[in-house]
Each structure stands twice: as C-alpha cells, then as structure tokens.
N, C-alpha and C positions, 0 to 999 in steps of 0.2 A: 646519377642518371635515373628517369623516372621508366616506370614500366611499360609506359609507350612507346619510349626510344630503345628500349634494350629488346634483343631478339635473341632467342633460345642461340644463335651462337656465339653473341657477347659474354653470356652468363656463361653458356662451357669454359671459352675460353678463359676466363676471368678462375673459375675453378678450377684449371689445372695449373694457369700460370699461380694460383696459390699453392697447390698442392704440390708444387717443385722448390715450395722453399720454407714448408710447415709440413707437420706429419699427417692432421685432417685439417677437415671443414665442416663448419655446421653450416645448419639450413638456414641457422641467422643470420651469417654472415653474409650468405648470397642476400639476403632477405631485405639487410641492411643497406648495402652498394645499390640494388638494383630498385627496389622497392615493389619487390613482386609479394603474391600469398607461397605460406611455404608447400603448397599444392604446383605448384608453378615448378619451384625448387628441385621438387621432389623429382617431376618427370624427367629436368635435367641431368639429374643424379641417374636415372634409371636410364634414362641415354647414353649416359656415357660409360656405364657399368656394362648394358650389353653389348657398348663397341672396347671393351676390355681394357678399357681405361681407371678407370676406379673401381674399390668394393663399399659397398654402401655400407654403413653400421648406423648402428642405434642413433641417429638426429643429426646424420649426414654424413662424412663419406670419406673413404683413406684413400692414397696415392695405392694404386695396382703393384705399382712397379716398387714402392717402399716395402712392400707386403711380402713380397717373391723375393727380395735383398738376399732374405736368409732364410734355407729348408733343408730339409733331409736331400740324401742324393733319391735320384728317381725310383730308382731300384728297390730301396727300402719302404717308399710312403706307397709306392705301387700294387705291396706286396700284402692281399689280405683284406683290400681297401674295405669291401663291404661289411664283414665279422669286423673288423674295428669301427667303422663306423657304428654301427648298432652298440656293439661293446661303449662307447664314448657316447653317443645318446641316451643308455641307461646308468653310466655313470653320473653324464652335467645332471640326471633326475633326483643324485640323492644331494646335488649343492645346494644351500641356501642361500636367501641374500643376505649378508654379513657374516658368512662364511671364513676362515682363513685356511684354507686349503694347500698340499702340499701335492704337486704335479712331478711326478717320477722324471725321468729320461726317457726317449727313444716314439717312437710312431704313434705308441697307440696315445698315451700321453698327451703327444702331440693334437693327436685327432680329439683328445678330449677336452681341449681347452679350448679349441675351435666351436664345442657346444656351448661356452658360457656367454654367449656376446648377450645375454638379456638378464645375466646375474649382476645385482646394485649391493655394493658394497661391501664386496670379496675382497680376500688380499690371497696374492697366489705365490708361495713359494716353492722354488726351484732355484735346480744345478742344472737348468739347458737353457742355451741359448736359443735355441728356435722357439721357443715357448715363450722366454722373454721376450723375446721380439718381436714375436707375435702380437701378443698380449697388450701388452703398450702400444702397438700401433690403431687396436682391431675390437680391444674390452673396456671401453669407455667406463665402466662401471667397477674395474679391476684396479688395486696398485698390484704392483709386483715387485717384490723380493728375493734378487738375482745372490744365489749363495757363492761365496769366493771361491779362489782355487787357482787351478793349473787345468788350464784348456789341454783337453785330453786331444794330441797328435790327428790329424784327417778326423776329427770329431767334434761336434759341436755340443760338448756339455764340459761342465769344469769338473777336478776329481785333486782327490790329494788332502792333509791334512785340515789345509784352512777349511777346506767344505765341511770336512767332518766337525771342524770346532764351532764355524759358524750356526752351525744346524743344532750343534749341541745347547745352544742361547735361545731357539727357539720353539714355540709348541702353536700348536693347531689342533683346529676340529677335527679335521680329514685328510688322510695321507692318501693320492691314488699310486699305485703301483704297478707294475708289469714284470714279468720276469721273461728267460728264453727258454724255461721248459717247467715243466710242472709230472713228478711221477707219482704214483702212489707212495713207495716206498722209499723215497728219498727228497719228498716237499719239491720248491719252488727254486730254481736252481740257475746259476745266469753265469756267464762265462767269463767276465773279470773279479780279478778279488774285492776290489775297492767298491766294485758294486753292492758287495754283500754287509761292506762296513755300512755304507750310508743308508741301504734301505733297511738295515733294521734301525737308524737312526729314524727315520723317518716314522715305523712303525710306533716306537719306544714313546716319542714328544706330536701323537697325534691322539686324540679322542676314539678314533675313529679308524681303521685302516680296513682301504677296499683293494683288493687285487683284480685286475682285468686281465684276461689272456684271450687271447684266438684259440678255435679248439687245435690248429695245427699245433700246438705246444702239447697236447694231452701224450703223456705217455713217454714226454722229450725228458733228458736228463741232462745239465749242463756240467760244468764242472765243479762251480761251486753254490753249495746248499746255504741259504739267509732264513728262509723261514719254512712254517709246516701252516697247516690249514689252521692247526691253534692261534693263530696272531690274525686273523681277520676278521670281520665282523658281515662282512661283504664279499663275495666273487660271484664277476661277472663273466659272463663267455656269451659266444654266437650259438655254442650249442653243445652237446653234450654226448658224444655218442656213446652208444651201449650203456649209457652211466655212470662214467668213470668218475667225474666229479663227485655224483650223487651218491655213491660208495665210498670216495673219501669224506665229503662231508657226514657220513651216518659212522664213521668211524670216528670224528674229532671230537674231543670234549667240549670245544667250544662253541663247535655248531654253527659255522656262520651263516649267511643266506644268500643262498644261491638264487642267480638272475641269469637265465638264458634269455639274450636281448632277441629280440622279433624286428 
C-alpha cells in the first residue's frame, strides 16, 4: 500500500494487529508496509502511546498490555515512588554502554532498570522476573541473563541453591543492590536468609557494588546482616537526614561515595 492510500488508521491498526502476535515493532516495519517517512511513523506511535495502547522505545514501540503482563503488587511499587525514582536516575548514571551489570530484586531495582532504555550493549543479570520481563520486552540495547532457581511462593524473583551456583559462574562490572533496612551499627540488613547468600554473591563477582536505599530504610534494622558500608564503592539515597549515612561513611575504611539523588 502506498502512502496515498494508507491513513493514520490503517497504520494503527496494522501496528497493534502486529503487536498481538510479536513483542515490538520498529518504525521500519511500518515504514516498509505503508511506505511512509518514519516522521509519519513516529506520530502514529505517539498516538497510540497517549491512547494507552503501546510504550514507545528506542526505534519504535512495545505492546502496553505485554509490558504490564508482569509487576510488583501495587502496594509495593507505590510505595516511595519519588526517592526511588531519583535513587534509579542516579544509578542508570553510573551504567555504561557495554556494561554487564547485576540488577538486585525488589522495587527500586525494578525502577532502575526502567532508567536504561538508551544503554547499547549491556547485559543485565538477575534473579527477578519483573526485570526480566521488563527488560526484554522494553531495552532494545540490553540481553538479559535470568539466574535459575525456585520461584519464591506469591513472589516474583527465583531463590534456592541453583541461583546461588548459577551466579557463582559469573562476574560483572556493576552489582546494584537494595536492602530493607540500613543501621549504623548493624550495616545493611533484609529479612530473608537466602537473601543475604546471594547479595554477597553479587557483591564478591562484581567490579563494582552500588547500594541504593530510600532514606525511609535509615536507622531500619532487619533480621538478617549481608554487608557493612566496607563492600561498596557507591550509595545512593533520596536524602540524608541529620547525616546519618554521612557518619557512617566517615566511619568506613572504604569510604564509598555517597549520592543523594535531587
């Protein structure tokens, strides 16, 4: 069909009826069928993104509804949104492109991977499935390497021996991390055991290890201790009150560098 005969709701419809049976679409492919400029392309995509139909990415655009398949419950990603989103904008700042990065479990994680859609030639490992999911539907520029396991009960991340052997095989630049509480005197502390094996697995076979936390963590104690401020190179937070980080960092021998995101 030439671009005389086609009308902005041929081309829609022509792009969802693809996107019900592929995971995206480039702007070629419209480009190719219809024989428009991919300016033409593009306003289609931005139509039908603000009728909540697709999300547009890097060189054209993923089904909405594949994207939403799999997420945290509302409760959790709800929870904080802002200080993690910042927290996850000044983490995607320390990714490079060709990067192999290691993406934790849980929200903020989450929120930080959602920053890389413009990183070329990453490779992203993790133990969540929302991150895989994500990732492959949404980071064109990303592989991803989903670590084995035993899908942990009403939760979407794998856990159990094979993860930990799997992860033991490999090593990366950058491990990002989160924990559920962070105290002066008892480090970084999260409330499953299995959690404590794999994120020092993580820390151990990465170059690099960054901790992110919201400051609601500051002063939280969980049950079980993985690491102290000596194992990171990087933490980030929304903010800092009275200084508490800034106290333990003046305390650590290692000194990492603190980023309170804006």
């Amino acid at each position: 069909m030439s671009s005389e005969e086609s009308s902005p709701a041929d081309r829609q419809s022509f792009i969802l009826e693809w996107l019900d049976s592929n995971p995206s679409i480039a702007v070629s492919d419209v480009q190719k069928r219809f024989g428009v400029s991919d300016v033409t392309v593009r306003h289609d995509l931005i139509a039908l993104e603000s009728a909540g139909k697709v999300r547009r990415v890097r060189g054209g655009a993923v089904s909405l509804a594949r994207t939403m398949l799999m997420s945290y419950p509302e409760e959790r990603i709800n929870f904080n949104v802002a200080a993690k989103d910042r927290i996850a904008h000044a983490a995607a700042g320390l990714v490079e492109d060709g990067d192999v990065i290691i993406a934790d479990i849980g929200t903020t994680a989450y929120q930080f991977v959602r920053q890389l859609e413009d990183k070329k030639g990453i490779t992203i490992i993790t133990g969540d499935l929302s991150i895989a999911h994500f990732a492959s539907f949404n980071l064109p520029g990303a592989e991803v390497m989903l670590l084995g396991g035993k899908v942990r009960k009403e939760h979407l991340y794998l856990a159990g021996a094979m993860t930990l052997d799997a992860m033991s095989k490999l090593y990366a630049d950058k491990a990002f991390l989160s924990c559920d509480g962070f105290h002066h005197d008892h480090g970084f502390t999260v409330e499953h055991d299995f959690s404590t094996t794999i994120k020092r697995a993580y820390i151990a076979n990465s170059r690099q290890s960054v901790m992110m936390l919201d400051s609601s963590k500051l002063g939280r104690t969980s049950f079980y201790r993985f690491s102290t401020m000596d194992d990171f190179d990087y933490v980030i937070t929304d903010e800092d009150p009275e200084g508490y980080l800034v106290k333990s960092v003046d305390r650590s021998k290692h000194a990492p560098q603190l980023v309170i995101a804006s």
